[in-house]
KOLSELUM-11382 format. One record per residue (C-alpha): z, x, y. Coordinates in nm, 2 decimals, m for minus. Layout:
REM residues N
<atom Z="Z" X="X" Y="Y"/>
...
***
This chain:
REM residues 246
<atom Z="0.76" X="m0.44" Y="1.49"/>
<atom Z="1.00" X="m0.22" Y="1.61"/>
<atom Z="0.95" X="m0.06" Y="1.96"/>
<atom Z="0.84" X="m0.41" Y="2.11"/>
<atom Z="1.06" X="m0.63" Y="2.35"/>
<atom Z="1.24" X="m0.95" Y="2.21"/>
<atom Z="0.98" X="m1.19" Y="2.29"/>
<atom Z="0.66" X="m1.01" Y="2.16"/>
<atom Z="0.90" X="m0.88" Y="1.86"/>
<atom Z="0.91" X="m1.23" Y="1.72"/>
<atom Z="0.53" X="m1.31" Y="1.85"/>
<atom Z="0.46" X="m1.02" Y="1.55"/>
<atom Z="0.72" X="m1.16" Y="1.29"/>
<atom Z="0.62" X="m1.49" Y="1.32"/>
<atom Z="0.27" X="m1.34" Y="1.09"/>
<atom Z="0.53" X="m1.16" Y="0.91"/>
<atom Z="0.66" X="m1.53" Y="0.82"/>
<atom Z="0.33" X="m1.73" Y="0.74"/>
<atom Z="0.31" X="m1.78" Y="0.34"/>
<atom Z="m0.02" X="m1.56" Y="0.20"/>
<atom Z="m0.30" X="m1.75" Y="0.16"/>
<atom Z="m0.30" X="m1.69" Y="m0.20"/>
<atom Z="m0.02" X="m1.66" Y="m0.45"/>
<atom Z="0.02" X="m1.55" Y="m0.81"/>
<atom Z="0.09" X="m1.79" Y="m1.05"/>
<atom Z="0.42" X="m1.87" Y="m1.11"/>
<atom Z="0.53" X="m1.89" Y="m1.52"/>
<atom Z="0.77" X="m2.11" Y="m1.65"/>
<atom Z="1.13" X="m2.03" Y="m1.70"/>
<atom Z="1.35" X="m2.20" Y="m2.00"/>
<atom Z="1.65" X="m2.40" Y="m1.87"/>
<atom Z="1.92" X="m2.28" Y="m1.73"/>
<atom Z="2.28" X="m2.27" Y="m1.87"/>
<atom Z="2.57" X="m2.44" Y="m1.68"/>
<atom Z="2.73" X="m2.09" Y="m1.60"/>
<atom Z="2.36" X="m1.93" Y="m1.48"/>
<atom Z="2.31" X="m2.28" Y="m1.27"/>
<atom Z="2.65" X="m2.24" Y="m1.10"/>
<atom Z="2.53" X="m1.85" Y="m1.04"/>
<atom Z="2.21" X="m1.95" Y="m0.89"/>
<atom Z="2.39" X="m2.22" Y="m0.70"/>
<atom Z="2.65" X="m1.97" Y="m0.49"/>
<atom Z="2.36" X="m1.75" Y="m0.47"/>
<atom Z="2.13" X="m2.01" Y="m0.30"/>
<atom Z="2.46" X="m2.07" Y="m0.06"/>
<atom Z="2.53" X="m1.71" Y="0.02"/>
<atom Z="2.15" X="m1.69" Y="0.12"/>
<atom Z="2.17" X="m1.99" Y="0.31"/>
<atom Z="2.46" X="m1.87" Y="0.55"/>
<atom Z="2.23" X="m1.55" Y="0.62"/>
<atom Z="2.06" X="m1.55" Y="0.99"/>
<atom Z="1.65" X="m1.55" Y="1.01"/>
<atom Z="1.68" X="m1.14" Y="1.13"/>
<atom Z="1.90" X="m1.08" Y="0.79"/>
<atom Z="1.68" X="m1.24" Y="0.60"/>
<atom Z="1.37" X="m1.08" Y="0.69"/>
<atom Z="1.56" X="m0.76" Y="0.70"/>
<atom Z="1.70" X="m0.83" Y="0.38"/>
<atom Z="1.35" X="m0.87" Y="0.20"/>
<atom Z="1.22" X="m0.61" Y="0.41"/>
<atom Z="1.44" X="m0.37" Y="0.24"/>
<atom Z="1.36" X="m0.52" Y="m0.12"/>
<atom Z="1.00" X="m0.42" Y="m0.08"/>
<atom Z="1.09" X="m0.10" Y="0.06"/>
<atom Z="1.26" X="0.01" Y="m0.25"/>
<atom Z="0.99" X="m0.13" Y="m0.45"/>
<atom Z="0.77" X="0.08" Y="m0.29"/>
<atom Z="0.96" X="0.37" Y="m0.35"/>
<atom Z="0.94" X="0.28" Y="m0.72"/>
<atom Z="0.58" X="0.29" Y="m0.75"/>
<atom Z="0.55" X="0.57" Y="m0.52"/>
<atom Z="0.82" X="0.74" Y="m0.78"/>
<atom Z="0.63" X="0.62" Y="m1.11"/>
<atom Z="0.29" X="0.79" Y="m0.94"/>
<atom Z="0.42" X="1.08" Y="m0.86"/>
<atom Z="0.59" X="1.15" Y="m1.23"/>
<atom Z="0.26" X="1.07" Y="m1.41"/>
<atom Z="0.12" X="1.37" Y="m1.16"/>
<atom Z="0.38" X="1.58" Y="m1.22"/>
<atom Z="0.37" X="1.59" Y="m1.60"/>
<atom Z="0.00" X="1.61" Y="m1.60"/>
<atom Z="0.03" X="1.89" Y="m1.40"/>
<atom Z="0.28" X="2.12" Y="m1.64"/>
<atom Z="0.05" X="2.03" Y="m1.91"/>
<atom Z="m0.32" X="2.12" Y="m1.72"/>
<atom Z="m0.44" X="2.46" Y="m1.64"/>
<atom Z="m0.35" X="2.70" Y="m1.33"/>
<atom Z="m0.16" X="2.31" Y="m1.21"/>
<atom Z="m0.43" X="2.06" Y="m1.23"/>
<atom Z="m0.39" X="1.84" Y="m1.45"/>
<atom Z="m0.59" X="1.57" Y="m1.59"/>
<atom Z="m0.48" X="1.18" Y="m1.44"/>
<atom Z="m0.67" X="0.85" Y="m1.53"/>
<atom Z="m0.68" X="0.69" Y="m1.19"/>
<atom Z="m0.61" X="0.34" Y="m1.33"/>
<atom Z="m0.27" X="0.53" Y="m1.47"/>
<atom Z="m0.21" X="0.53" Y="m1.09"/>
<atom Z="m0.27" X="0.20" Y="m0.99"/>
<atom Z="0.10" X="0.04" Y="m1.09"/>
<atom Z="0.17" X="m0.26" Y="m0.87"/>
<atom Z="0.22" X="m0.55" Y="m1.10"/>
<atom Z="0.07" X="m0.80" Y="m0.87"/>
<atom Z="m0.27" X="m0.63" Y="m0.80"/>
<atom Z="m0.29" X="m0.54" Y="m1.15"/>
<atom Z="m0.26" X="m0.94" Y="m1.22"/>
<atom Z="m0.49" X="m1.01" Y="m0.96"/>
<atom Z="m0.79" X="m0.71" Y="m1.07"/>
<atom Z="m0.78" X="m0.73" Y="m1.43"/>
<atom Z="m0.99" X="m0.48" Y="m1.59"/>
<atom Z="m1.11" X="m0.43" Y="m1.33"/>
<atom Z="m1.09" X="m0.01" Y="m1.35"/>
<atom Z="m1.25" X="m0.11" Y="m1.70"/>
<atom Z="m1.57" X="m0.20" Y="m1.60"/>
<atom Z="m1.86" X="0.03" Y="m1.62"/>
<atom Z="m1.95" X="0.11" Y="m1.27"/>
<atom Z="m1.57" X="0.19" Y="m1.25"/>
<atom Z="m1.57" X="0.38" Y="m1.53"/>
<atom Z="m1.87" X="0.61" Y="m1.43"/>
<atom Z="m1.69" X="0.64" Y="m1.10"/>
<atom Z="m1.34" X="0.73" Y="m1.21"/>
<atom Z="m1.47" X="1.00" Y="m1.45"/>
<atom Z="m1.65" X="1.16" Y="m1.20"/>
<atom Z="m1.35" X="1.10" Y="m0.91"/>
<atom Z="m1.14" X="1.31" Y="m1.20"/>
<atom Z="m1.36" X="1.49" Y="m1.30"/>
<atom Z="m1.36" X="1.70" Y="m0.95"/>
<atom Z="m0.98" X="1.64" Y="m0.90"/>
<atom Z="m0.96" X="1.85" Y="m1.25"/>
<atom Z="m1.20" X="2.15" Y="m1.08"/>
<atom Z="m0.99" X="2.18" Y="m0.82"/>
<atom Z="m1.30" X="2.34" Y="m0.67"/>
<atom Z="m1.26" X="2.13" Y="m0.36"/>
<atom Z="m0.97" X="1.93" Y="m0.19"/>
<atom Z="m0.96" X="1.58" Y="m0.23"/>
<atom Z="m0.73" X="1.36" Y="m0.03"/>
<atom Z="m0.49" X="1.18" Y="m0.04"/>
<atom Z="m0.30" X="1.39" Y="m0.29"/>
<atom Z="m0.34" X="1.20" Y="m0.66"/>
<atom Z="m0.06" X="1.02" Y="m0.67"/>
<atom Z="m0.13" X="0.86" Y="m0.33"/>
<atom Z="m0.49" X="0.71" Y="m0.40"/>
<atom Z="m0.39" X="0.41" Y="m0.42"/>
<atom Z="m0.04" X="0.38" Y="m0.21"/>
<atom Z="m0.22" X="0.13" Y="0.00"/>
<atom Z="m0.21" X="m0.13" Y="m0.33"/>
<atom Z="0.08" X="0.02" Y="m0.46"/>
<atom Z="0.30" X="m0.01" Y="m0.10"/>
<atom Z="0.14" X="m0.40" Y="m0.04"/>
<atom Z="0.20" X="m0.61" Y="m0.30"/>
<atom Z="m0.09" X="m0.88" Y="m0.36"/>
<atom Z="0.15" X="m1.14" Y="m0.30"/>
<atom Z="0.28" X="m0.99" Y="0.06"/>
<atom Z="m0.03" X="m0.91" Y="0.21"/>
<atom Z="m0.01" X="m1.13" Y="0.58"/>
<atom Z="m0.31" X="m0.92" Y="0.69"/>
<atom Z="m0.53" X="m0.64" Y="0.66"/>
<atom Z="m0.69" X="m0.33" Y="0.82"/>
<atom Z="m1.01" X="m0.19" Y="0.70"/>
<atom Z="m1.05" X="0.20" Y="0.78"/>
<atom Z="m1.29" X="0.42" Y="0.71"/>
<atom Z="m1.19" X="0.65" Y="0.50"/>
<atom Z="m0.90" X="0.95" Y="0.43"/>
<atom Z="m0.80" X="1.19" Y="0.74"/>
<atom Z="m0.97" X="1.49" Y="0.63"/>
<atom Z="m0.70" X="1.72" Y="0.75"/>
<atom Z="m0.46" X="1.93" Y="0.50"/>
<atom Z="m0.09" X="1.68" Y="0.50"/>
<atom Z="m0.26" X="1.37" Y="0.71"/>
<atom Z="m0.45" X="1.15" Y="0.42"/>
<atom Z="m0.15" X="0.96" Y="0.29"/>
<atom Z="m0.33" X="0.68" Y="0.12"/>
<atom Z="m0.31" X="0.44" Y="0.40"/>
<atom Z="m0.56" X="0.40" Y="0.65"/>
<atom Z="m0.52" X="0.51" Y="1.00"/>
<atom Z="m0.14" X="0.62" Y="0.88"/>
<atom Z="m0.05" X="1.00" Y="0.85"/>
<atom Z="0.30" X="1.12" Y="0.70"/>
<atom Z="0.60" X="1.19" Y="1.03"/>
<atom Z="0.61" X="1.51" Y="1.15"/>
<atom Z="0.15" X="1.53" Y="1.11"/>
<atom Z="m0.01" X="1.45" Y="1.51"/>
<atom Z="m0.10" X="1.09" Y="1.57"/>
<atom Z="m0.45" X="1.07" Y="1.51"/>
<atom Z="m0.63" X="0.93" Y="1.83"/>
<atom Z="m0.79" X="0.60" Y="1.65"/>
<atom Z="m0.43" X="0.52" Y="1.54"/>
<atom Z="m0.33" X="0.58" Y="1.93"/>
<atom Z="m0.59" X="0.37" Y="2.01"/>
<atom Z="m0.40" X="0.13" Y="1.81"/>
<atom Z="m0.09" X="0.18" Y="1.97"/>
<atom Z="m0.26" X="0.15" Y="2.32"/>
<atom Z="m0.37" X="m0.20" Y="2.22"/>
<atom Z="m0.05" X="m0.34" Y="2.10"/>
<atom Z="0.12" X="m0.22" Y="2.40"/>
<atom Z="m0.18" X="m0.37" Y="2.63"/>
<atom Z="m0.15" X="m0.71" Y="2.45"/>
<atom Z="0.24" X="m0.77" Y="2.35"/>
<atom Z="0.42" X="m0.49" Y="2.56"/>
<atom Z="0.49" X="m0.29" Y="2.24"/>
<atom Z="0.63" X="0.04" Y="2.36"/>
<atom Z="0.41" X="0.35" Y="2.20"/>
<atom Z="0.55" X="0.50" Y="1.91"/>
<atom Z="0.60" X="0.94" Y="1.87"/>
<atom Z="0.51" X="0.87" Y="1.52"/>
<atom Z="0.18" X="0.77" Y="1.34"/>
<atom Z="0.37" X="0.71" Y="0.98"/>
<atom Z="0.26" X="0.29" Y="0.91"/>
<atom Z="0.45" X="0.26" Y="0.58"/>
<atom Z="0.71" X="0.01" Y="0.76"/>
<atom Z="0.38" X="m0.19" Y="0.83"/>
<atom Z="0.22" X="m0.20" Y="0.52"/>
<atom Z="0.60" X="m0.34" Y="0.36"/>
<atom Z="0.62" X="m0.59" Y="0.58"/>
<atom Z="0.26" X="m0.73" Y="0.48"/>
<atom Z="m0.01" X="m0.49" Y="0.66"/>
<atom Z="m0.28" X="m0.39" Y="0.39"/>
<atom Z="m0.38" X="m0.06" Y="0.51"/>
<atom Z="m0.74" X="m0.01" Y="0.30"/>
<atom Z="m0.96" X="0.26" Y="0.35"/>
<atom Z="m1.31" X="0.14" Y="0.26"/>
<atom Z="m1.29" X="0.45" Y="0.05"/>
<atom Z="m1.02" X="0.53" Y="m0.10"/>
<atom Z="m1.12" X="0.91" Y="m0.17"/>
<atom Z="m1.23" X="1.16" Y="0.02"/>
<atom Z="m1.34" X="1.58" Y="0.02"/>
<atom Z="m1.60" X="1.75" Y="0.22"/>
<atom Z="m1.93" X="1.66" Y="0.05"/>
<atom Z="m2.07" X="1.37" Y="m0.17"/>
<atom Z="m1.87" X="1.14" Y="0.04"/>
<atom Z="m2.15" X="0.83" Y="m0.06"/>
<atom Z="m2.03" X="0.85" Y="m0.43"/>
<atom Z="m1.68" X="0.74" Y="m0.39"/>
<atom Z="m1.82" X="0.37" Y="m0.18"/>
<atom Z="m1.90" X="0.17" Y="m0.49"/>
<atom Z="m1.55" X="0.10" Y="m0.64"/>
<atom Z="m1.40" X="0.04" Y="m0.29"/>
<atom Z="m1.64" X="m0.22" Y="m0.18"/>
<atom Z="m1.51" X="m0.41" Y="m0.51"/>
<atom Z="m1.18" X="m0.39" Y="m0.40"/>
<atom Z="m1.27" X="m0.45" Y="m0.04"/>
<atom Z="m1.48" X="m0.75" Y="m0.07"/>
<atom Z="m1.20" X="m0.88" Y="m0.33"/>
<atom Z="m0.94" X="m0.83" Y="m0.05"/>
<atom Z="m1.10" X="m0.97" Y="0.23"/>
<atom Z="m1.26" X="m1.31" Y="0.01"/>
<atom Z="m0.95" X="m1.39" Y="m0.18"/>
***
């Protein structure tokens, strides 16, 4: 991760490298034509003549704009709910905002079931009150799964749940936007990587570059406002305990 010296820099990339312990099922492709084989063929020797630091950075960025993607998908299905609800809020199905193919492979139906269900309504039912905030903002509820894809994920940190402050939730845990004060568990953090690998402490507490490169930031619950905080736990030990025992 950036900030550390050479040596503990690829201590932390070699996790970055390990395979996950679990991926999605590959599908079968039809043969290729001679012309597509040739294609494939200067492609595979073009990637081959690439250094270990291009390549990494090279998929690095590929997730990164993936990211971005989803982000961008979440965000419209906000913003047109919005012009259509009343004084702003709109009315959003939270498994509309769940759009990372590979964790929708992996949890199928899983926003169907009725415990779900009960606890979706209810989560929308207050975001549609607007009587009380509720962090992260809507399109950012589940930016955790939507910045890691399933198949990515090289490790993962449990928090507890969203920073409770106006601008800090941003949907991954211990991480707040740049620009918001680092919060001091994520310092706490930061004063453990620098005690163990000599990683220098960063002036920002923005993770996104972490949870792209493989870091699945999960709140234990995923939503948060300023009372009936217990209601929110059920659906996010599902995903939790799905996480962790995959």
């Amino acid at each position: 991760m950036k900030g550390c010296p050479s040596s503990s820099s690829r201590t932390l990339m070699d996790l970055f490298k390990q395979p996950a312990a679990k991926r999605l099922k590959r599908h079968s492709s039809p043969p290729l034509s001679p012309s597509s084989s040739s294609s494939k063929d200067a492609s595979s020797l073009s990637a081959s003549t690439l250094t270990s630091e291009e390549r990494l950075k090279m998929e690095f960025n590929k997730a990164l704009a993936k990211s971005k993607r989803n982000l961008k998908r979440c965000s419209d299905v906000v913003s047109k709910s919005t012009s259509k609800g009343i004084d702003g809020v709109g009315y959003v199905k939270l498994k509309e905002l769940l759009v990372e193919e590979t964790w929708l492979e992996v949890l199928p139906d899983e926003l169907e079931k009725p415990y779900a269900e009960k606890l979706c309504k209810f989560v929308e039912s207050e975001i549609c009150s607007g009587s009380v905030p509720i962090y992260p903002p809507q399109n950012l509820i589940f930016n955790a799964l939507n910045t890691t894809s399933f198949d990515r994920v090289k490790a993962v940190i449990i928090g507890q749940d969203p920073y409770h402050g106006p601008g800090q939730a941003m949907g991954l845990s211990f991480s707040v936007p740049n620009g918001v004060k680092v919060p001091s568990s994520l310092v706490n953090i930061y004063k453990e990587l620098q005690q163990d690998l000599g990683c220098s402490i960063p002036s920002s507490g923005n993770l996104e570059k972490w949870a792209v490169q493989g870091v699945l930031l999960l709140n234990a619950v995923l939503t948060g406002m300023f009372i009936s905080f217990h209601l929110y736990s059920e659906l996010q030990i599902s995903f939790n305990s799905f996480v962790i025992f995959s």
